[in-house]
C-alpha positions as CSV (number, residue, x, y, z in Angstrom):
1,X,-83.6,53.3,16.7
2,X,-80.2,55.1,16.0
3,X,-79.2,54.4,12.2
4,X,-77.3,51.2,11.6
5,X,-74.1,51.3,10.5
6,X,-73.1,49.9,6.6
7,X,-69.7,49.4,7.0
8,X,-69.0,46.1,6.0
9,X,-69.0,43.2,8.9
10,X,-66.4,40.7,9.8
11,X,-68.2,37.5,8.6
12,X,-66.9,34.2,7.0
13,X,-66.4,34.5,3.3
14,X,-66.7,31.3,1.4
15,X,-62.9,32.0,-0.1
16,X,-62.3,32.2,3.6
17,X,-63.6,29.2,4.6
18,X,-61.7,27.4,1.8
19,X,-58.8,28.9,3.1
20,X,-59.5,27.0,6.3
21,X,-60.5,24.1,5.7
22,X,-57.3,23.4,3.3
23,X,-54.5,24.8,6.2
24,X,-56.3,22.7,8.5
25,X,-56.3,19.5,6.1
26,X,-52.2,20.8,5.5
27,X,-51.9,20.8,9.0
28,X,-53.7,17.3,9.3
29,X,-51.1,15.6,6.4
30,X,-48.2,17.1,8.6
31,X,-49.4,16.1,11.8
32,X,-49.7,12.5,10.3
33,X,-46.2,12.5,8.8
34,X,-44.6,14.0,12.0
35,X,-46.0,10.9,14.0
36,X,-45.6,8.5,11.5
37,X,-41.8,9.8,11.5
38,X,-41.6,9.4,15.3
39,X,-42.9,5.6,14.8
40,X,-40.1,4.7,12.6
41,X,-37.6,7.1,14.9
42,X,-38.5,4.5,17.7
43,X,-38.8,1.6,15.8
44,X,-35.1,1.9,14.6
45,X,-33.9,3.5,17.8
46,X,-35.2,0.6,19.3
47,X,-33.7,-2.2,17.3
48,X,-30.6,0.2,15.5
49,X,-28.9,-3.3,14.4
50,X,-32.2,-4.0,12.1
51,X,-31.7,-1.0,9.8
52,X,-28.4,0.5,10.0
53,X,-28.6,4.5,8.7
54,X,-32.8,4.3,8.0
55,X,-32.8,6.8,10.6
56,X,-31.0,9.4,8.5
57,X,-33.0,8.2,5.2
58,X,-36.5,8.8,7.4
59,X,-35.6,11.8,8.4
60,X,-34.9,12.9,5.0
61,X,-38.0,11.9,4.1
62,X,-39.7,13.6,6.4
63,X,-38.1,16.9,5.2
64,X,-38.9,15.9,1.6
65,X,-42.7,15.6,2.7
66,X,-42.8,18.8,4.9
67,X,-41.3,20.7,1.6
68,X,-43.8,19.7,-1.1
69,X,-46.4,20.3,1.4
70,X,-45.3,23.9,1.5
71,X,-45.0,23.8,-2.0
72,X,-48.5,23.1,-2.7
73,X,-49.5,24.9,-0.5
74,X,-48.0,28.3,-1.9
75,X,-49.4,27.0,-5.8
76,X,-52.5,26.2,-4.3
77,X,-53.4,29.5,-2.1
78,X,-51.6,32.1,-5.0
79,X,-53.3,29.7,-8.0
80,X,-56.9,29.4,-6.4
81,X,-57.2,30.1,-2.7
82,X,-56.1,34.0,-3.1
83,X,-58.7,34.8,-6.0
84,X,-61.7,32.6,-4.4
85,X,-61.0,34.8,-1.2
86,X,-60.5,38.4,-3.0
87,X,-63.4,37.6,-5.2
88,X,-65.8,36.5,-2.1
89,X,-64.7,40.3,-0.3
90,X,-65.7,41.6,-3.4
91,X,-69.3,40.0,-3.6
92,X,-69.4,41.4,0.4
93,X,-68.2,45.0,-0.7
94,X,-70.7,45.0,-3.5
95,X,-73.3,43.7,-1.1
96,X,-72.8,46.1,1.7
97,X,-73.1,49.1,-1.5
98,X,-75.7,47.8,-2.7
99,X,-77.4,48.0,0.8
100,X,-76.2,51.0,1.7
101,X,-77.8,52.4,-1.9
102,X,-80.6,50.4,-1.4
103,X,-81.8,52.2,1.9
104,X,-80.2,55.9,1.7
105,X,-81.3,59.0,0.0
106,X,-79.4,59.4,-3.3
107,X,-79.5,63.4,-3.1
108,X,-79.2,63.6,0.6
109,X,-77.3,61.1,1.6
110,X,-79.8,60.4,4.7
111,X,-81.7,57.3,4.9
112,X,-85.1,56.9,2.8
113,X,-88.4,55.4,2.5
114,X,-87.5,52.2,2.0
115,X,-85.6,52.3,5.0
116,X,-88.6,53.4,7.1
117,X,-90.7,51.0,6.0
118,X,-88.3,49.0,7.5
119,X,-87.9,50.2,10.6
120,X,-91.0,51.6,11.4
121,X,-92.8,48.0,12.0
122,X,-89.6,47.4,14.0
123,X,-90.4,50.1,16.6
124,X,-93.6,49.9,16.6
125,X,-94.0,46.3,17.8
126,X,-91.2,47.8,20.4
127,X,-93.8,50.0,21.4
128,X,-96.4,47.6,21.5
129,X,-94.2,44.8,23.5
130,X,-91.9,47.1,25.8
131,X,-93.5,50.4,25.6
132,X,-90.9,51.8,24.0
133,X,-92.1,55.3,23.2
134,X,-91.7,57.4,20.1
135,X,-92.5,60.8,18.0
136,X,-92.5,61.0,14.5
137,X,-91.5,64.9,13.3
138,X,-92.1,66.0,9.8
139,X,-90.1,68.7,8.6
140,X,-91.3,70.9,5.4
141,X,-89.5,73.7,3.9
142,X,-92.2,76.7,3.5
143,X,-92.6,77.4,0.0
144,X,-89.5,74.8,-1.4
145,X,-91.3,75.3,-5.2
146,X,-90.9,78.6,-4.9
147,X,-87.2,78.0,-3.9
148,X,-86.7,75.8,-6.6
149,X,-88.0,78.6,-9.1
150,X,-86.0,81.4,-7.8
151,X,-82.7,79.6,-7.4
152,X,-82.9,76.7,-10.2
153,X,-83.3,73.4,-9.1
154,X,-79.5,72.5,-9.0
155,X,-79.4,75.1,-6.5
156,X,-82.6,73.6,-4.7
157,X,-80.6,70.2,-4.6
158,X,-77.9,71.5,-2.6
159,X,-79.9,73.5,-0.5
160,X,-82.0,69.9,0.4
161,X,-78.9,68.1,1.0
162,X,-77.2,71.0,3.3
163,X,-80.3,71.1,5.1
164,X,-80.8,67.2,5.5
165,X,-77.0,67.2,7.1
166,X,-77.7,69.9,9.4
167,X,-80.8,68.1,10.6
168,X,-79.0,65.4,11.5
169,X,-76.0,66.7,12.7
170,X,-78.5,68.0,15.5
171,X,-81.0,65.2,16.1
172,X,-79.7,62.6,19.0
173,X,-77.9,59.9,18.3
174,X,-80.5,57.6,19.3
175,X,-83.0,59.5,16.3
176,X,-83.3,58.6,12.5
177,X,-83.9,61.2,9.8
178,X,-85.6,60.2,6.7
179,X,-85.9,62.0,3.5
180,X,-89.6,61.8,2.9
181,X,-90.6,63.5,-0.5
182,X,-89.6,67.1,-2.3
183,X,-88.6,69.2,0.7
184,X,-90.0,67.0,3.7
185,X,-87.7,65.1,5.8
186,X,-88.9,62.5,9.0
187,X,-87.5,62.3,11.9
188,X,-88.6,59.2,14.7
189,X,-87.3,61.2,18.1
190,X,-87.2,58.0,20.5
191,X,-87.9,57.8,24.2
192,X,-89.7,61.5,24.3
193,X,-93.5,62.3,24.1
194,X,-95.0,64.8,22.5
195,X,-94.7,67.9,24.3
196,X,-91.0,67.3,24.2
197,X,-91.0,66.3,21.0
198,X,-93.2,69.7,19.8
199,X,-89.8,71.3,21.6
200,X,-86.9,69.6,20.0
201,X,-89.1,70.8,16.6
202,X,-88.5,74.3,17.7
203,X,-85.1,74.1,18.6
204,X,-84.2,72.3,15.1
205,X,-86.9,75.3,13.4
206,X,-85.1,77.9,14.7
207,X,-81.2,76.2,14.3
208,X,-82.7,76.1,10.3
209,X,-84.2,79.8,10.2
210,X,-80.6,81.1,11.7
211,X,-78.6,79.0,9.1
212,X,-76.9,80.8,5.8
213,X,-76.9,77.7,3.2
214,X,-74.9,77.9,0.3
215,X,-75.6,80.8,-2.1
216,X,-77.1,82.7,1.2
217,X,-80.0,81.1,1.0
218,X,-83.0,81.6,3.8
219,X,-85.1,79.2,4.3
220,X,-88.1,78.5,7.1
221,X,-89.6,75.0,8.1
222,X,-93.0,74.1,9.5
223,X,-93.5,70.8,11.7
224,X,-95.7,68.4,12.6
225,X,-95.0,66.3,15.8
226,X,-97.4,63.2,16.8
227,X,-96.7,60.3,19.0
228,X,-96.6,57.2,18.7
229,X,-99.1,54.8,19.8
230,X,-99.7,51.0,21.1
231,X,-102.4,50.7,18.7
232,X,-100.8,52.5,15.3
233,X,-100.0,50.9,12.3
234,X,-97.4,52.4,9.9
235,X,-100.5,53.6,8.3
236,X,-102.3,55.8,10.5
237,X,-98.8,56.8,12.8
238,X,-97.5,58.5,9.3
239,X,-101.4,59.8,8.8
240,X,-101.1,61.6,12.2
241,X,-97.6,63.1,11.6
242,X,-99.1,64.5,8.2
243,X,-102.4,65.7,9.9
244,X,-99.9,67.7,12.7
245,X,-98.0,68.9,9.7
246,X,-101.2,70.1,8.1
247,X,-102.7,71.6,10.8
248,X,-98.9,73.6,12.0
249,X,-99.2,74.6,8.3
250,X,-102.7,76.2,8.5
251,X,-101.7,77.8,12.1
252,X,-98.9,79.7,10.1
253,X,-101.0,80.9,7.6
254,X,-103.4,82.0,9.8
255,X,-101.0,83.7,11.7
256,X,-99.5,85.5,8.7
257,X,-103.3,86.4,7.3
């Protein structure tokens, strides 16, 4: 479940494989004058009275040959080869940016809905197939409107994205965070259940309430855990983590009233 990294990949560009397939057709013409060289070496080696100083003139040759092949290919590789090849990495680099935009948070640089879309139907037929076990954690910041109205909403910005890299400097490696909407983040805990889960929420609550963000802001967050289960869809799992959020929210207010 851990994030996926969007570095780009070794793979084989097509600039790459042009490069390839013309060393190795360079390295077929040579291999074909180099024997056809030997065959005349013998020929007159054998009979030296038939051709009296060919062997010096096929030799020559053979240097000649072995030159303009080199020559071509340097024209070829700096006249075409090189820019086929540095434009392919360039289609890759885009690629890989466009990806990387594609599936991450713009504002908070963690991954987005798009991305769990993704991955959610991923690990849930895990579940289903392997039992691989999951929680779903919805963090909210209490009152993030209010935030936004008291600080400005540049200031609300930077308080999301400090707060979506401390989140995940503290989740496991093997956990995703996703920037859900506003000021609610999702994180898919693997391997725990709930009760676990509901404690790894209170560690991350309490490593957010004790946290000076930029500006001194203070800032609380409720959460709601639910597990995952064999017969979820991405439908009603994320229906479950909103109900727990819900319900965690209405506990609080009871508790304050």
């Amino acid at each position: 479940m851990a994030e996926q990294s969007t570095a780009p990949q070794t793979r084989t560009t097509p600039g790459r494989l042009t490069a390839l397939i013309y060393s190795a057709t360079l390295a077929a013409i040579f291999g074909v004058l180099l024997s056809e060289f030997f065959v005349a070496y013998q020929l007159l080696a054998d009979h030296p009275t038939h051709a009296p100083g060919l062997i010096k003139e096929t030799y020559g040759a053979l240097l000649l040959g072995v030159a303009l092949l080199a020559a071509q290919a340097v024209v070829v590789y700096t006249g075409l080869l090189r820019p086929v090849r540095e434009n392919a990495l360039e289609i890759a680099r885009l690629k890989d940016s466009l990806d990387q935009h594609c599936h991450h948070d713009e504002l908070t640089k963690v991954l987005n809905r798009m991305a769990f879309d993704n991955m959610i139907v991923r690990e849930l037929e895990g579940l289903k197939r392997y039992g691989a076990g999951f929680c779903g954690i919805m963090v909210d910041v209490n009152g993030f409107k209010a935030v936004n109205e008291r600080l400005g909403y540049d200031a609300g910005d930077q308080l999301l994205y400090e707060l979506a890299q401390l989140l995940k400097q503290h989740i496991r490696k093997a956990d995703c965070i996703f920037r859900w909407r506003s000021g609610r983040f999702l994180i898919l805990a693997a391997g725990i259940e709930a009760d676990k889960a509901a404690l790894f929420g209170e560690k991350l609550s309490d490593l957010v309430a004790r946290h000076s963000f930029r500006n001194g802001a203070r800032i609380g967050v409720t959460l709601g855990v639910a597990q995952a289960e064999a017969q979820d869809t991405p439908e009603t799992f994320v229906t479950r983590v909103k109900t727990a959020l819900a319900l965690a929210k209405d506990a609080a207010h009871a508790a304050v009233s």
